[in-house]
C-alpha positions as CSV (number, residue, x, y, z in Angstrom):
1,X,0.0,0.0,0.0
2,X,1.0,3.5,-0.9
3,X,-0.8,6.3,0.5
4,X,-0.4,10.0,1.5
5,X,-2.7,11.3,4.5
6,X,-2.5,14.6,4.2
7,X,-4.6,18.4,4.8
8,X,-4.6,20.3,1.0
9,X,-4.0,23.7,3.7
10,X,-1.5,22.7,5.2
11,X,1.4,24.4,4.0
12,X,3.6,21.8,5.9
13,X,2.1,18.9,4.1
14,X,2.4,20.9,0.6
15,X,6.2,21.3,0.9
16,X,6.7,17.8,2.1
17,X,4.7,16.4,-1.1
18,X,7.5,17.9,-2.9
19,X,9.9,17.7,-0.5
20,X,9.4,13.8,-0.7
21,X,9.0,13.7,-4.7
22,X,6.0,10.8,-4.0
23,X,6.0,8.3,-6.5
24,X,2.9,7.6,-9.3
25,X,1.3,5.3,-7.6
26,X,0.9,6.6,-4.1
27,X,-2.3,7.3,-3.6
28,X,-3.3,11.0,-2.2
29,X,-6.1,11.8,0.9
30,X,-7.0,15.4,1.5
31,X,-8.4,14.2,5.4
32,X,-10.7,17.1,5.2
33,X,-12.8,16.6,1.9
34,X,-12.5,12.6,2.7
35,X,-12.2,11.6,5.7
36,X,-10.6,8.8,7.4
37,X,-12.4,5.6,8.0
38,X,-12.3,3.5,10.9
39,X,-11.0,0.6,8.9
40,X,-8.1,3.1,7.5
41,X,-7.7,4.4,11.1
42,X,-7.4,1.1,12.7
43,X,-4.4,-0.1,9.2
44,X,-2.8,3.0,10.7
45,X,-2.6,1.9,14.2
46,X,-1.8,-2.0,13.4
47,X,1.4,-0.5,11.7
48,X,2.2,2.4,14.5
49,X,1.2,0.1,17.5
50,X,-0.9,2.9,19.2
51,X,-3.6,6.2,18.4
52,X,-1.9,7.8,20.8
53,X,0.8,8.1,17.7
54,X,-1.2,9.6,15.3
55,X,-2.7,12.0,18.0
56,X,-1.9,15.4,17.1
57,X,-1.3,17.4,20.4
58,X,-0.6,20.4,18.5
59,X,-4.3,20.8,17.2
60,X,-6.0,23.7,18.0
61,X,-9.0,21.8,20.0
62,X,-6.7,19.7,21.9
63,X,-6.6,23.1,23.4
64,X,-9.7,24.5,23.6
65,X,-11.6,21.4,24.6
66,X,-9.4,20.7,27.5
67,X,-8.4,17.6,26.5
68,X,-4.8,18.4,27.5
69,X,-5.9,18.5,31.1
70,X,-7.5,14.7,30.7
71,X,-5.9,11.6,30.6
72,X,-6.8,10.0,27.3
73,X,-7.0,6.9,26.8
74,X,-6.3,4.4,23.0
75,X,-10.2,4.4,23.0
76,X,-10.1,8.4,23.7
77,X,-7.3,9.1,21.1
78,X,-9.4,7.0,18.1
79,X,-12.5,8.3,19.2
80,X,-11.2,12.3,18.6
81,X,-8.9,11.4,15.5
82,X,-12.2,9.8,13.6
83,X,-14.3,12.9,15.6
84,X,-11.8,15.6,13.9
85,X,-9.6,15.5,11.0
86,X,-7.0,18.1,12.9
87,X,-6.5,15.1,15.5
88,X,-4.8,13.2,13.0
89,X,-0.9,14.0,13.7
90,X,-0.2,15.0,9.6
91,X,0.9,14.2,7.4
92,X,1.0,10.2,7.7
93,X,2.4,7.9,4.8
94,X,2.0,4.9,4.1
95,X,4.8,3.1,2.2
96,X,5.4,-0.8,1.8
97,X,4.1,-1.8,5.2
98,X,5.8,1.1,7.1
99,X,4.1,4.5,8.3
100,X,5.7,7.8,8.6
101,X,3.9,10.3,10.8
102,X,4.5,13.6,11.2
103,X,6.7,16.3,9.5
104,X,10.1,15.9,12.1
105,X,13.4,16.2,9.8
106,X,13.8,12.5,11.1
107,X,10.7,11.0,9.8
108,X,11.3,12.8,6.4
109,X,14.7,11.6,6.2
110,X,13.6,7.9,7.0
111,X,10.4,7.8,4.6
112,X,12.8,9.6,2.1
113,X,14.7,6.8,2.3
114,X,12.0,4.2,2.0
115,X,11.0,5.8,-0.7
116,X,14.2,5.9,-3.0
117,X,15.8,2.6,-2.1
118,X,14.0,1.1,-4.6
């Protein structure tokens, strides 16, 4: 599978599409004009090994709702990432049976890699 979880605004998730010079075949998801499943949620977390992972902490309700205050749990964490696209940490790639989440100059540099050994 080869797919590209990603927010069309985000300027971050922009750059990194040509940052990472995606392949073809990878397919794109704008997580805001179609958003995620629970089937597509739950491939995510069988290959990060929690939600808690692809829980964006950064997101502006986080804040607001006081969820930062609460302790969440892996039912918590799914139940606000399918709630809200901006839960979902972006932007998250799946290549070959490995996920990249997240725009840290690490991940980049890893999927990157995954991407070009080819």
């Amino acid at each position: 599978m080869k797919k590209f979880y990603y927010l069309k605004t985000c300027n971050t998730c922009t750059r990194l599409i040509n940052e990472l010079e995606l392949p073809n075949d990878v397919v794109m998801q704008d997580i805001k004009s179609d958003p995620l499943t629970v089937k597509q949620l739950e491939a995510m977390h069988e290959l990060s090994g929690s939600y808690e992972a692809l829980f964006s902490k950064r997101a502006k309700l986080y804040k607001e709702m006081g969820l930062k205050d609460q302790a969440l749990s892996e039912k918590d964490f799914k139940h606000y990432i399918l709630e809200h696209y901006t839960f979902l940490k972006r932007p998250v790639f799946i290549y070959k049976q490995r996920i990249f989440i997240g725009n840290s100059k690490k991940t980049v540099e890893a999927a990157k890699q995954a991407i070009h050994e080819e």
